[in-house]
C-alpha distance (Angstrom), angle and dihedral (degrees) to the residues before:
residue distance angle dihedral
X1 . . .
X2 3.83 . .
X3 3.74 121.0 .
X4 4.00 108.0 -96.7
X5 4.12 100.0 -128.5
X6 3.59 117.3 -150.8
X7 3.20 120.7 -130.1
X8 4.10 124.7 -129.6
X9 4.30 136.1 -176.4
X10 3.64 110.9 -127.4
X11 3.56 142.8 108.0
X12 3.98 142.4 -56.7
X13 3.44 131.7 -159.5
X14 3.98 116.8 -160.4
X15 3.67 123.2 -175.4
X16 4.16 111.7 -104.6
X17 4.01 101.3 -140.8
X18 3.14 104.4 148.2
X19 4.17 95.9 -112.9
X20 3.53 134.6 126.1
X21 3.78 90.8 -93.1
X22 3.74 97.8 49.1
X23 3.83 91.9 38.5
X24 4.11 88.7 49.9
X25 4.01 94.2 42.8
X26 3.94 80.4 58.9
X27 3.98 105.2 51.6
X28 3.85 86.7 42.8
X29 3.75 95.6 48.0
X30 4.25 92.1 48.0
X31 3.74 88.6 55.4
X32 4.00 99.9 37.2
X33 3.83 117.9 106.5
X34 3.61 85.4 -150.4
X35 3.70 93.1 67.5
X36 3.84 114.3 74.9
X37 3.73 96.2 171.8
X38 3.88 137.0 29.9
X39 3.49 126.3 -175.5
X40 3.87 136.7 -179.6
X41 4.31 106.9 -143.6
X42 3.56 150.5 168.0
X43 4.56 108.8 -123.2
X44 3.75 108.3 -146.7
X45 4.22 104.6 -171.9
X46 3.83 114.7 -152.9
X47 4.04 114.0 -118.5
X48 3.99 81.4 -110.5
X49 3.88 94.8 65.3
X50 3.73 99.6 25.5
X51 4.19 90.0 93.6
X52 3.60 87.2 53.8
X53 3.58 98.6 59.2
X54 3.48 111.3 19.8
X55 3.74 102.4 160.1
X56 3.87 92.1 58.6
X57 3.76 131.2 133.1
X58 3.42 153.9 -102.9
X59 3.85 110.7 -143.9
X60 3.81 121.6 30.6
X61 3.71 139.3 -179.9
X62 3.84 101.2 -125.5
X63 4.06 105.7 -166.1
X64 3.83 121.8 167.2
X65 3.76 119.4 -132.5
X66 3.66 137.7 -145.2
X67 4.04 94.9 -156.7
X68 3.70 125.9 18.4
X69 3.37 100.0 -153.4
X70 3.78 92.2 80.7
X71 3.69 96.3 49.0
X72 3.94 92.4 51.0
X73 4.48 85.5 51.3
X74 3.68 89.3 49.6
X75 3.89 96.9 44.0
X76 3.37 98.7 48.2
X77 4.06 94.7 49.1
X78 4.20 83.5 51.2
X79 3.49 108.9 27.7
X80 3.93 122.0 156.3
X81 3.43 144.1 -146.3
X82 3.53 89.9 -112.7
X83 3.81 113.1 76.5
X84 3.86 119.3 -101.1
X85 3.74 121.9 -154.7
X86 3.93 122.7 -152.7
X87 4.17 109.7 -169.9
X88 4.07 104.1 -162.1
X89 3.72 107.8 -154.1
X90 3.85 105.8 -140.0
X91 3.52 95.0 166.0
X92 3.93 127.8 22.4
X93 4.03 101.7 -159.7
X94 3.81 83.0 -170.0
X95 3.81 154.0 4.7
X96 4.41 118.7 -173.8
X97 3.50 130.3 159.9
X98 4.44 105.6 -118.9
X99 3.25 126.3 -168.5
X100 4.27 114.0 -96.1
X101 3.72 127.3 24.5
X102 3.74 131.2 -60.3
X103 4.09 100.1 -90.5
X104 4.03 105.1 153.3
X105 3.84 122.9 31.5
X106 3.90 105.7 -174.8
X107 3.91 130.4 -159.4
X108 3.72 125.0 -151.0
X109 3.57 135.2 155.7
X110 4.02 135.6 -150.6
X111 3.47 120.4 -121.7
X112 3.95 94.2 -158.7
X113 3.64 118.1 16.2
X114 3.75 109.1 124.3
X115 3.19 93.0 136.5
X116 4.62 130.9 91.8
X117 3.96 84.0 -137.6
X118 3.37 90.6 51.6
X119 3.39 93.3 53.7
X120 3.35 91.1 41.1
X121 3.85 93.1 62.5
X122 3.89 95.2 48.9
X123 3.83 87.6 52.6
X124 3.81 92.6 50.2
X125 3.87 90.8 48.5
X126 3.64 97.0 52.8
X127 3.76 90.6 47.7
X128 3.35 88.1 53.9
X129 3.97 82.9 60.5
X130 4.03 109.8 88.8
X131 3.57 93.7 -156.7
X132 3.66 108.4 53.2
X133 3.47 107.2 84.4
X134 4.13 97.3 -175.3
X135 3.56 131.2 31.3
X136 4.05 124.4 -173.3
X137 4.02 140.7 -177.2
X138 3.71 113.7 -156.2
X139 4.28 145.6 115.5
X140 3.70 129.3 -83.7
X141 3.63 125.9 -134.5
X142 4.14 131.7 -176.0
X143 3.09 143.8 -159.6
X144 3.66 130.4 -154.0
X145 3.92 144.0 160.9
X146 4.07 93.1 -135.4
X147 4.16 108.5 35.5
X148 3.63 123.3 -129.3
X149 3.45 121.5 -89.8
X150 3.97 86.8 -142.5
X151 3.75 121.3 55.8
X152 4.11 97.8 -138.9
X153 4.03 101.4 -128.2
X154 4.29 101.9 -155.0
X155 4.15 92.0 53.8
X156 4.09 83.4 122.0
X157 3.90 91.5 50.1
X158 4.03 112.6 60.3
X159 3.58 123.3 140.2
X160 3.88 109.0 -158.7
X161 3.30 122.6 -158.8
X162 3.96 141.8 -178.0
X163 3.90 123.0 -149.0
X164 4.39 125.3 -161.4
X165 3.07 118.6 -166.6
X166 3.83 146.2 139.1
X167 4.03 93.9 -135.4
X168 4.21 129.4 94.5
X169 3.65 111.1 -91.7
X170 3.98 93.7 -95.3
X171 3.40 101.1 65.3
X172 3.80 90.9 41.6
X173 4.22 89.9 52.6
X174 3.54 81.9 52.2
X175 3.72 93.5 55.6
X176 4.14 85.5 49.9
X177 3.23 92.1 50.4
X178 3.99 100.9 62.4
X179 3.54 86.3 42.8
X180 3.92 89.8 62.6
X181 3.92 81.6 44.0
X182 3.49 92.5 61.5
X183 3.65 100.3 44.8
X184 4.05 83.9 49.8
X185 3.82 86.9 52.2
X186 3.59 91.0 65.0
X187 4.00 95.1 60.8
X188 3.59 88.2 -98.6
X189 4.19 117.7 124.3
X190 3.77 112.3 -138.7
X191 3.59 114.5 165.8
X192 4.22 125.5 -174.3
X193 3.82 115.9 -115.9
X194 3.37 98.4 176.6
X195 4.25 148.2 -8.3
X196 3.52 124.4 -144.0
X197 4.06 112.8 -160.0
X198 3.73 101.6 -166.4
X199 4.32 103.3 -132.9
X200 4.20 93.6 -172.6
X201 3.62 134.9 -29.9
X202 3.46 120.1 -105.9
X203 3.95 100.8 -171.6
């Protein structure tokens, strides 16, 4: 009997490289119903998650998904040498309408945080955060033509989270980055894998 896979919203993050693959990913993402946000951005990697995916990229096409199930199909039938990232959203700790546009959508993971209270706390901190209009829990998958030669160990811990704002990208990394100091103030370890700064929306 095969495995039944449950299915998750969330986001993916596909290499832009100017190929057939990336070029084809992109037509049939603008015209998918799955796809209820597509974004053209610049992927900064953190010099803790850098090892772990060595072959990544600069520019991505971030687009955020209704159903993963789709995205995994479609990124396995044109997957890259460049590493792809899919983050599944199992639990959204929070959805608000902020003032500005979506401009930075940040990815971090928890190196402890087993625990509901645990969770808890991170979801209270980031609401405490005026900015950040979403905030999700989930796992990470990739895909890639040449595997890692390190398996990354927090794929089931990733905090998502999305950023509007009317300020440049610095000053709005800035802004993530005392939120991950506050979280880390409360004995808990969260660590960014990767930021997103949106460059223009596609969709």
């Amino acid at each position: 009997m095969s495995e039944l896979k449950l299915s998750y919203p969330g986001y993916v993050c596909a290499p832009y490289l100017h190929n057939h693959e990336s070029v084809t990913l992109k037509d049939s993402w603008m015209s998918s119903d799955n796809i209820e946000s597509l974004y053209f951005v610049t992927g900064t990697f953190s010099s803790e998650s850098k090892p772990y995916f060595s072959d990544s990229s600069n520019h991505y096409i971030l687009a955020k998904f209704k159903d993963s199930k789709f995205i995994e199909d479609e990124l396995s039938k044109h997957n890259q040498e460049k590493t792809s990232f899919v983050f599944n959203i199992k639990d959204e700790l929070f959805q608000r309408e902020v003032l500005g546009q979506t401009n930075f959508v940040t990815v971090y993971y928890l190196e402890y945080g087993e625990y509901d209270e645990d969770l808890q706390q991170v979801a209270d901190i980031l609401l405490k955060r005026d900015k950040i209009s979403i905030g999700g829990l989930g796992h990470m998958s990739t895909f890639c033509t040449t595997p890692s030669k390190f398996t990354f160990p927090y794929s089931e811990n990733i905090v998502v989270i999305e950023v509007a704002s009317e300020k440049g990208h610095q000053s709005v990394k800035k802004y993530c980055d005392q939120t991950k100091r506050d979280v880390n103030r409360k004995g808990l370890t969260m660590t960014n894998l990767l930021s997103l700064s949106i460059l223009e929306k596609l969709k």
